[in-house]
N, C-alpha and C positions, 0 to 999 in steps of 0.2 A: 577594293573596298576595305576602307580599315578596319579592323577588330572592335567587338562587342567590349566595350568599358565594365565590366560587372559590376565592377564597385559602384558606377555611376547609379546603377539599376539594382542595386540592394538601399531599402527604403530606412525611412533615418527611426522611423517607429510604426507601429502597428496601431490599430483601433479593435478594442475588443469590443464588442456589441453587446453580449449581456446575452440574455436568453429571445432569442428571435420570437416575434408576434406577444410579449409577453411584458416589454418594459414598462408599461404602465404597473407592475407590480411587481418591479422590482423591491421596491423595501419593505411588502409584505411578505414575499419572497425569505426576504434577510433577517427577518428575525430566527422561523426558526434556522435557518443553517449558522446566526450565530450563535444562538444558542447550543444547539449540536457541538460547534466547533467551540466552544469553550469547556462543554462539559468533557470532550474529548481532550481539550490541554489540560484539564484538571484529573480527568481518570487515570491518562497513560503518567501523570510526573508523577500522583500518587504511588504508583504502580511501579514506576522506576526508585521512588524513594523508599520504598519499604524493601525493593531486593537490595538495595544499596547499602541501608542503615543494617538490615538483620543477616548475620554470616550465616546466618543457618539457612538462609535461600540462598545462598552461595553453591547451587548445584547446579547441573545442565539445562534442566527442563527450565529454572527458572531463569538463569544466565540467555538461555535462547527466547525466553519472554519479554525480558530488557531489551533485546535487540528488536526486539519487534516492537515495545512501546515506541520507540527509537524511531523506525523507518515510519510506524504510523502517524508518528508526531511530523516527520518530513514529509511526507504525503499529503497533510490535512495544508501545514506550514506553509509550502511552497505556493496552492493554487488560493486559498479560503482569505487571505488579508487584502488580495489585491482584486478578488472577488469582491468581496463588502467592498470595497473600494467604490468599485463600479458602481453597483448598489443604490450605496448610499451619497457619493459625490460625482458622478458621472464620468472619475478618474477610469477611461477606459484607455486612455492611452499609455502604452505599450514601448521600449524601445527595442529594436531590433535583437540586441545584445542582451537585452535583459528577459525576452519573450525564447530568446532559445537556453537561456540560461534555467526559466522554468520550465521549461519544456522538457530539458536534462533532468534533470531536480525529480519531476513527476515520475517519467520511465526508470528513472533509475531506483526511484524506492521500491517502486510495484516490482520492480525486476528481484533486488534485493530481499522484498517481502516475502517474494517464492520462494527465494531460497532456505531461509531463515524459515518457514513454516516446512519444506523438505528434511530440513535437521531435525526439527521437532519431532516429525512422524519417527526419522530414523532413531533419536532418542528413546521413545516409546515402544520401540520394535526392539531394540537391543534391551532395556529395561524389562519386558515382556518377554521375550522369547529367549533368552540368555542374559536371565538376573545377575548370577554371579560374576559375569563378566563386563558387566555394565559400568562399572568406577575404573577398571584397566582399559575401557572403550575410550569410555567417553570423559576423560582427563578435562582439566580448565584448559591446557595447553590445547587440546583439540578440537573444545570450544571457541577458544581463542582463533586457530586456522580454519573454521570453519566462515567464521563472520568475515575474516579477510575473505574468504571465498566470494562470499556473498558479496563483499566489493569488488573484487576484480572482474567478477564475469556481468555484474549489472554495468559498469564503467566499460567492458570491451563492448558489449552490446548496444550499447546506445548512446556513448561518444563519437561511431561514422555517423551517428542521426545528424552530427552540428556540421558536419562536411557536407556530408547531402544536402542538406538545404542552404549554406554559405556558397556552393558551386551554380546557384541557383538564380533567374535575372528576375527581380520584380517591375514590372514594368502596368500593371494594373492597379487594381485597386488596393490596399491595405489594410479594409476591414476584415476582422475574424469571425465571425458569425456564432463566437463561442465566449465562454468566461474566462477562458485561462487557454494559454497557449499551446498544442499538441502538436506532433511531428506531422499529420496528413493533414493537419488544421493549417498549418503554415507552408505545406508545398502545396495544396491547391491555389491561392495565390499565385502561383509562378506562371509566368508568360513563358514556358519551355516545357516539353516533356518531363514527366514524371515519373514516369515508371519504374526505375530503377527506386527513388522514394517510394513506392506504392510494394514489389518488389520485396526492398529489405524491410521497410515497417510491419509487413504482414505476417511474411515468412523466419526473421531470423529470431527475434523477440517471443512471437506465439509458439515458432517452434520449442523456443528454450522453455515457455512455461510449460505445453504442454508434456513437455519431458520430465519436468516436475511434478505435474498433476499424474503423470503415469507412475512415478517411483510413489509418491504416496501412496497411489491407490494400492500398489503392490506394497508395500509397507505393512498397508493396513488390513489386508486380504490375508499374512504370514499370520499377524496380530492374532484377526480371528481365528483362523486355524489354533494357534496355541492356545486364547482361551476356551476352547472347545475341549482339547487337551485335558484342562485343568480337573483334577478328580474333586475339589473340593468347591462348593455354589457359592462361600463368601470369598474364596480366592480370585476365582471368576468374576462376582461383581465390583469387586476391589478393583483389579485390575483395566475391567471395564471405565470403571470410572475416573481413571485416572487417564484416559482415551476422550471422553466425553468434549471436554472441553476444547480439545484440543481439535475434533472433529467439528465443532461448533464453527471456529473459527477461519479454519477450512474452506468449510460451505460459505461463510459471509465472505468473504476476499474471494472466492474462485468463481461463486454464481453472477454475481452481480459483474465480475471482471467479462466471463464471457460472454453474458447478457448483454451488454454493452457492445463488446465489439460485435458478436451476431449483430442486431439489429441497426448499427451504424454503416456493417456491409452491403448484410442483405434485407433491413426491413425499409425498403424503399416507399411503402403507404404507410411509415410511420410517421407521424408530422415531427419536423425537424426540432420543437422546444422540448417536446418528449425525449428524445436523444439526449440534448442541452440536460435537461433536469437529474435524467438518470445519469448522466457522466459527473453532473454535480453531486449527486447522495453517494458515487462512488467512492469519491474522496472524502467523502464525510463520516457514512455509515460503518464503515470499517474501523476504522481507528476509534470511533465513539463507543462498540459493539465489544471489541477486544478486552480492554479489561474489564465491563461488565459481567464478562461469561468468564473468568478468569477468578474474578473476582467473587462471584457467586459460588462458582461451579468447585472451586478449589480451595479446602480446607485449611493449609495450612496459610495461603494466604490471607482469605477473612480475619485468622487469628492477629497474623502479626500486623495488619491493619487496626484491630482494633487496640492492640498490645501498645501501638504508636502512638494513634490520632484520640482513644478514646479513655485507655487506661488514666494515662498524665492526667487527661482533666477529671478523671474521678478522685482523682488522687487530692487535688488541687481543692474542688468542693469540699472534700472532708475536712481540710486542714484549715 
């Protein structure tokens, strides 16, 4: 018997389906998520342009919020255009090459995201619990290796994603039952064994994050302890505050992350557009949420936003 052609039986595109039981609203659907996704392209470039333009936020914590507007812009980026797509022109089609390209794109930001919020805590924690030592810690130069970090270990983790599934025979259908392409969204399709997908998708990615979510939490348990520490109640609340936001952000990227996968594993009487919906606000809410509480939460940046966007044009009326 001659050998299995794979290439023959890898399909030339996908069909994305949109949110199951639910298309007839689809483009009420799409208003707000594009509006969401634009206020999010206009929060995070604001966000990047004022650390960019002002050297005086040329320090860690804000250096490490660039890279975050950064990854949330590729997160929203990658799934939210060819979503409206859907949407609004019924472009649900997909090509193989370009379906595992956003499927990379996806994993690797959230991956990246983890890390980049794990600096931050550690920022906060050397900042806080060995002030003095805080500028010989945490150099540009270390900021600098830190974000490579964050690329290398998102790219080893979820570049075998595109091997696992290219070793893969489609030999059924090619609808995706989802808006945007994921790694167990496109190996259920496969007329072969999966497991090994099912496997690494589960295990090596959730492990890496929640090794993340453990060093935070320990981060931030040292934190308290030192401001406990503090003999003085506005040093205390200073320092808390300067915690705040950063915990904020936290909670919005990590609950909704594992909410998600929970009930995609195990909430099996969940109705499947439920799923659909909540995987769509996940890419959404996040990056829209981030320099909101950033934004609010953080003094100095209000300032030099307003020192940018809003000084000039008083300047401009008076003249």
């Amino acid at each position: 018997m001659p050998p299995f052609n794979l290439t023959s039986l890898t399909p030339a595109t996908f069909i994305l389906a949109g949110i199951p039981g639910m298309e007839k609203s689809h483009i009420w659907i799409s208003i707000p998520f594009c509006s969401i996704y634009l206020a999010a392209l206009l929060g995070n470039s604001v966000l990047l342009f004022v650390i960019r333009t002002e050297h005086s936020l040329h320090q860690p914590m804000y250096l490490f919020l660039s890279m975050l507007a950064v990854a949330d812009l590729m997160l929203s980026t990658t799934t939210v255009p060819k979503m409206l797509a859907l949407f609004w022109f019924r472009a649900g089609e997909i090509s193989f090459d370009a379906c595992l390209t956003q499927m990379f794109f996806l994993h690797f930001s959230f991956s990246a995201e983890s890390v980049i919020l794990l600096a931050m805590a550690f920022d906060r924690f050397v900042a806080i619990c060995y002030p003095l030592q805080h500028a010989a810690v945490l150099t540009q130069s270390a900021v600098v290796k830190t974000g490579l970090v964050a690329l290398l270990r998102s790219f080893c983790i979820i570049f075998p994603c595109i091997f696992l599934l290219k070793r893969l025979p489609f030999c059924g259908h090619n609808v995706i039952p989802h808006t945007y392409c994921e790694h167990m969204g496109i190996a259920r399709l496969a007329c072969a064994d999966i497991s090994i997908n099912v496997l690494y998708g589960l295990a090596v990615p959730f492990a890496a994050i929640v090794v993340d979510v453990v060093l935070i939490a320990v981060s931030y348990v040292l934190i308290l302890l030192a401001l406990f520490r503090l003999p003085s109640r506005t040093a205390r609340h200073k320092a808390f505050n300067t915690c705040v936001s950063h915990v904020c952000v936290i909670l919005l990227f990590y609950i909704p992350a594992f909410f998600t996968v929970l009930t995609h594993r195990f909430g099996r009487e969940i109705p499947h557009h439920i799923h659909i919906l909540l995987a769509n606000l996940y890419v959404l809410f996040p990056p829209l949420m981030n320099p909101v509480v950033y934004g609010v939460r953080t003094q100095q940046i209000k300032e030099k936003v307003m020192k940018v966007f809003i000084c000039p044009k008083s300047r401009l009326l008076q003249e």
